[in-house]
N, C-alpha and C positions, 0 to 999 in steps of 0.2 A: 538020594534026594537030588533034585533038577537045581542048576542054578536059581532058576525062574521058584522053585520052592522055597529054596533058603531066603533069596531077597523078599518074596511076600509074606515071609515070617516075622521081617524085619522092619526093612523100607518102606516107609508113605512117600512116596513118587506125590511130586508137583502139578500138580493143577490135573487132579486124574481122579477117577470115579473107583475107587480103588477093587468092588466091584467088577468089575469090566475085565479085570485080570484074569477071575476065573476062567472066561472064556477065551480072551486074546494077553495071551503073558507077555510082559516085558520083553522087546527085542534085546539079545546078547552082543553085545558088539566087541570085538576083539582089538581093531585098529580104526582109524581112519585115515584119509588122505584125499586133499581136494575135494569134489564135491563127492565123493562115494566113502560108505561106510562099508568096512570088512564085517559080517558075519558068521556063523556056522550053515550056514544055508549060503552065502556067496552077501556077492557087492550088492549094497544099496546104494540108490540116487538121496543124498539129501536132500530132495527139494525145498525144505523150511529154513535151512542156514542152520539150525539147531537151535530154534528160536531168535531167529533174525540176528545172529551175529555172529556171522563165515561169511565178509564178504569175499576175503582170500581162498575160504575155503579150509578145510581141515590142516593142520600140523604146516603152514607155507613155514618155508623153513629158513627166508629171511629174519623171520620172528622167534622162530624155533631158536636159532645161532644166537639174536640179541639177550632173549633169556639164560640161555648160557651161557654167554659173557658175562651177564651182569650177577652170576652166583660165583664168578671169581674174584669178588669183590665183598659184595653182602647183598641179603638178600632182603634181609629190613629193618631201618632204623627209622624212631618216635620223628617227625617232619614239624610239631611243633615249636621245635629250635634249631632245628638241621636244615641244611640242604646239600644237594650235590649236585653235578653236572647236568644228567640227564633229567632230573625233576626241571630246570630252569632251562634247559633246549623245551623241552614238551611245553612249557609255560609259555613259552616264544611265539611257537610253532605253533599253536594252538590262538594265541592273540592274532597271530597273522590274520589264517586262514578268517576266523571269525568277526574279527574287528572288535572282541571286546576282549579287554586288556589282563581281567584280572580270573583265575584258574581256584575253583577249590575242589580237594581231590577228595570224594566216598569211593566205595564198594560197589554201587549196584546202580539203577537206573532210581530204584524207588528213594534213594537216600540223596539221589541229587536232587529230585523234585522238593521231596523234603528240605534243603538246606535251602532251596528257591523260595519255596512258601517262608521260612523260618525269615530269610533277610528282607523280606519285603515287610512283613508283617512287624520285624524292627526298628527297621528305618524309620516306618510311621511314626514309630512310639518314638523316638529319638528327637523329629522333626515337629512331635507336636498333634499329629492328625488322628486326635484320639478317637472319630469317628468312622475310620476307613481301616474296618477289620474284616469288610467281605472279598470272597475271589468270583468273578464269572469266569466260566468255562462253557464248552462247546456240547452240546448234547451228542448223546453216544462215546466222549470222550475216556479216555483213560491214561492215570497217572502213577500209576502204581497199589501196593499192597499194604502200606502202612494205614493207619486210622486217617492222619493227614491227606495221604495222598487218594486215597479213596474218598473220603470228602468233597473231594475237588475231579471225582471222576462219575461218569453219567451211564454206570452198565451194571446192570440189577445184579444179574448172577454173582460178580465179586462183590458188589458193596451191601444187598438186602440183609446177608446174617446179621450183619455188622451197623446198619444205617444209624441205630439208634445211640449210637456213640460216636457217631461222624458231626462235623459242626455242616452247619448247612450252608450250600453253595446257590448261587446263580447261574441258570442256563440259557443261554443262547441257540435258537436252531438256524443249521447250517444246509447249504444248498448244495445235493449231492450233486457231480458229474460224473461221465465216462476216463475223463481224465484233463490235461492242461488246456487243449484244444475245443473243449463246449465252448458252446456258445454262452452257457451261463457260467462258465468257470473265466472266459473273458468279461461279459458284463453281469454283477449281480446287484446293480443298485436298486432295482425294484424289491429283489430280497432283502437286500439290505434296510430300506427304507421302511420296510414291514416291520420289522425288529427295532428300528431308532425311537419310537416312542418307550418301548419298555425300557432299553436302555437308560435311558435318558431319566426316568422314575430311579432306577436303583444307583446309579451315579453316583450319590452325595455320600453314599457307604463303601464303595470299590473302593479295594487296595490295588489287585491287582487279577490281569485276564492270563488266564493260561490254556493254552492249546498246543497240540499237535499239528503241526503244520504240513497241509493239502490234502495227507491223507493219513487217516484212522485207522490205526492197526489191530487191537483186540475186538475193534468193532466190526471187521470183517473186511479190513484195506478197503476202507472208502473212501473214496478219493471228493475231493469237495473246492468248489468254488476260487481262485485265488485271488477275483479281483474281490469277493467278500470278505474275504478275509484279511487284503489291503485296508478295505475299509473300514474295517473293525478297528486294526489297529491305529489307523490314522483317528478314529474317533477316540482311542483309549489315550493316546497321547496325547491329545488338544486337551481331554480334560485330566490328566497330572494319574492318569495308572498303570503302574506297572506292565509290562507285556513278558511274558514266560514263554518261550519256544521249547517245547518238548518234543529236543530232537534227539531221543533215544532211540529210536526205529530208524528213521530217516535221516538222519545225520549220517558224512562219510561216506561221499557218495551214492550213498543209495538210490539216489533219485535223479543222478546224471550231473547234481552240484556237492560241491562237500556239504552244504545245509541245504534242506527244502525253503529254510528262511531265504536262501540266496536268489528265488524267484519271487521275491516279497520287492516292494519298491520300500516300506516301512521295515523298519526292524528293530527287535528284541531288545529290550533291557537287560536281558537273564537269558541264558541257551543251557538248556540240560543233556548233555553227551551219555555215551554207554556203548552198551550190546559190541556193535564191531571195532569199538576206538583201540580194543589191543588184539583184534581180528577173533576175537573171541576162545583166547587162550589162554586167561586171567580175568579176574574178574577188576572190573575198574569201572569207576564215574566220574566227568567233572560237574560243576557248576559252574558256565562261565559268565561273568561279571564286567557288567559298565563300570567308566570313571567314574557317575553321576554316583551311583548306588557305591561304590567303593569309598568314596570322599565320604559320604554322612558316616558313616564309622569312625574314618578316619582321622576328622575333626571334631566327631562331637563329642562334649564333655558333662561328664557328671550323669553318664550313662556306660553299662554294661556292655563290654565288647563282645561280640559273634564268638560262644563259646561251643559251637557244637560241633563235634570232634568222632574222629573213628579212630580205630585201631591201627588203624592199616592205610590210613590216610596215606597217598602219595605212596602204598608199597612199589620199593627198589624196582622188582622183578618187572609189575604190570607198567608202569611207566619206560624203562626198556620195551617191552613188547607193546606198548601206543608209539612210543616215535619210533620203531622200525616201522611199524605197521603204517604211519602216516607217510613216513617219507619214502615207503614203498610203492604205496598209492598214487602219489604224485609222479616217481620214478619211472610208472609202468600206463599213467593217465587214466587210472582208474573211472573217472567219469567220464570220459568219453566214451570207454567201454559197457558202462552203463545203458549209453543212450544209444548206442547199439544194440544192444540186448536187449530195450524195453522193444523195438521191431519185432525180434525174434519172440519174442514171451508171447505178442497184441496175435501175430502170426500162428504161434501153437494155438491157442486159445482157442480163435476163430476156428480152426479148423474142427477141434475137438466141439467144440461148436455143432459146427454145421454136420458131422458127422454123428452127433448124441443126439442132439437136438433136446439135451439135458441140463446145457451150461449157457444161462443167459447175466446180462446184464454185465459181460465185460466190458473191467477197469484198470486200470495202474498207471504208474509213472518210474520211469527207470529201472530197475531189476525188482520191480515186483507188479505182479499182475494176479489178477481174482476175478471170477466169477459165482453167480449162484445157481448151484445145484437144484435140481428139480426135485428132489428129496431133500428131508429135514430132520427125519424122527434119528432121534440118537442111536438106536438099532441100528436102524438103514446105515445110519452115517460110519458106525463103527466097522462095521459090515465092510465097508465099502473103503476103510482105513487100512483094514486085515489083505485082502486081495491086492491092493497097489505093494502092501508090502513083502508080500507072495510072489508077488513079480516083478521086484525092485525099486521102489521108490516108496520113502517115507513120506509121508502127507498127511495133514494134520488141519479137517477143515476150520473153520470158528462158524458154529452151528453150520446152515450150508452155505456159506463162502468157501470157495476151495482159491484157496490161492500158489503159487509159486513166491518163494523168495529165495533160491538158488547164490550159490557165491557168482559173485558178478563176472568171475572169469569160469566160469565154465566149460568143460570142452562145447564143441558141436555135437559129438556121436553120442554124450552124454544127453544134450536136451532133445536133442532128435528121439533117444531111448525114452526118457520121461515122458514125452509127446504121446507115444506109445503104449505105455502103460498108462499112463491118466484114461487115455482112450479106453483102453480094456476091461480098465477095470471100473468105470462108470458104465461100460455096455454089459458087464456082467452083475453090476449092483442091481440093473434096472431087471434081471431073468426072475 
């Protein structure tokens, strides 16, 4: 029996039509390193990060060493009455970068949005505003996989099984661009002013707005408006709601600042971290936290204090491999690097562009770039997944968006290879 046999006897694979197996099984992967994966068949190009979170790239082994320092010590203890060293550097390091002070540490990306929705929605009750228990959000958004976080997300295929047990949100539509430099991504007050009347109706029940900031990741990396989305939040703050940055994609330089919020002139009550905060070698999330929203806990009396907790809250290990990974970042100027690369990525694109005349409506911002495929049907798509990975590069469109999200250090002969293949195998999808 085949690897690929025993695992589909076994494993439900993540977010996968399981279906789809029969005909394209599981790739085996043996090692990684940097942006290539070892196979039975040879090197793969990761071009996805492995779900957006290698911006180092596989196994960097500034990180690798940190984890293993920190198993000659322990590897984890309960953080509900403990602390140590490196929990209170990352605490630091983390307030720096972001400006907001206070860190709570989940597991995943969906469990920080969650602790987000949970403290705004308590504060209210703490404060008194027993009428402000709605969230708006962005249409096409996404927040995750929980009941909560799907609630407060705007993409059929994850939330329709599920709608009827979701609480219902409010949506906002957002003005697509090509990326920083539109003209509507500079001025969007006419969009904006389109949306202020409905705003302004549901107001009196907002708790709090959460978004993805510039651009939308399971939506197919769409990049959006930034002076609309200044003005969103400058609207949200004049009238007392909450502002959530969900920057689990985009955070960490991804986008050529450590936050996408860092190109906001307004900013976040709440920032939600993830995916590459420990380079994607443990899993880890923060929630990080204003003074404003930390103080109403912190003073108020003859109310329940923020009990919701993980196992693994603050694990030893992942917190080692966030502050190597952060102060790696910083060591080696990881967003500068970015914003070099986002050239390089606008550069492939086009070309595969002009040469398919398959891939329109390119977009991105810093190490990530997408276009849309002139095919859709999930055949086609799957078809067209198999042959890039027949001839080295993993890719993984969201319906047809075909995007790049590559470790942001990349070699050259590596993207130049990818450039190549992308091309090939869209010229071959199309016979």
């Amino acid at each position: 029996m085949t690897l690929s046999e025993r695992d589909l006897k076994h494993i439900w694979h993540p977010c996968a039509r399981m279906q789809d197996f029969a005909k394209y099984p599981p790739l085996h992967i043996l090692s990684a390193k940097g942006a290539l994966l070892n196979t039975p068949y040879g090197e793969i190009i990761d071009a996805i990060g492995s779900w957006w979170c290698k911006p180092l790239g596989h196994r960097p082994e500034v990180v690798i060493s940190a984890i293993q320092d920190q198993l000659q010590s322990f590897e984890h203890v309960i953080t509900a009455q403990t602390t140590n060293n490196k929990m209170v550097e990352l605490g630091e390091k983390l307030a720096g970068l972001s400006k907001l002070p206070y860190t709570f540490f989940s597991s995943d990306g969906s469990s920080a949005v969650e602790v987000a929705l949970k403290l705004t929605l308590h504060a209210r009750k703490i404060e008194g505003y027993k009428e402000k228990t709605s969230f708006l959000a962005l249409n096409n958004g996404y927040h995750g996989e929980t009941l909560a976080t799907l609630s407060v997300s705007d993409l059929g295929d994850f939330k329709e099984p599920y709608k009827s047990h979701c609480f219902t949100s409010n949506y906002v539509k957002v003005p697509y661009t090509k990326g920083m430099n539109d003209a509507s991504s500079l001025n969007a007050k006419r969009e904006f002013f389109a949306v202020l009347p409905y705003l302004e109706t549901i107001k009196p029940t907002l708790n709090a707005l959460i978004f993805e900031p510039i651009v939308q990741g399971a939506a197919g990396m769409r990049t959006y408006s930034v002076d609309f989305l200044n003005q969103l939040l400058k609207w949200a703050k004049n009238n007392k709601i909450y502002c959530i940055a969900d920057e689990i994609m985009t955070g960490l330089c991804r986008t050529g600042n450590w936050f996408a919020t860092d190109y906001l002139t307004e900013k976040p009550d709440i920032m939600c971290i993830a995916k590459g905060l420990t380079a994607g070698t443990l899993p880890l999330s923060c929630t990080l936290i204003s003074q404003e929203l930390f103080d109403i806990f912190y003073f108020a009396k003859q109310h329940a204090p923020f009990l919701h907790s993980h196992t693994h809250s603050g694990n030893a290990l992942a917190i080692s491999a966030a502050l190597a990974t952060l102060n790696y970042m910083e060591t080696i100027d990881l967003n500068t690097k970015a914003t070099i690369l986002q050239q390089k990525l606008h550069q492939a694109f086009k070309q595969i562009s002009a040469q398919t005349k398959a891939l329109t409506n390119i977009r991105g911002i810093g190490g990530i770039i997408a276009g849309c495929l002139s095919f859709s049907d999930h055949e086609h798509l799957q078809r067209f997944t198999n042959i890039a990975q027949k001839r080295g590069a993993l890719l993984r469109p969201i319906g047809n968006s075909l995007y790049w999200f590559p470790p942001i250090n990349i070699e050259e002969y590596q993207l130049a290879k990818l450039t190549d293949i992308t091309y090939e195998s869209i010229k071959e999808s199309l016979l």
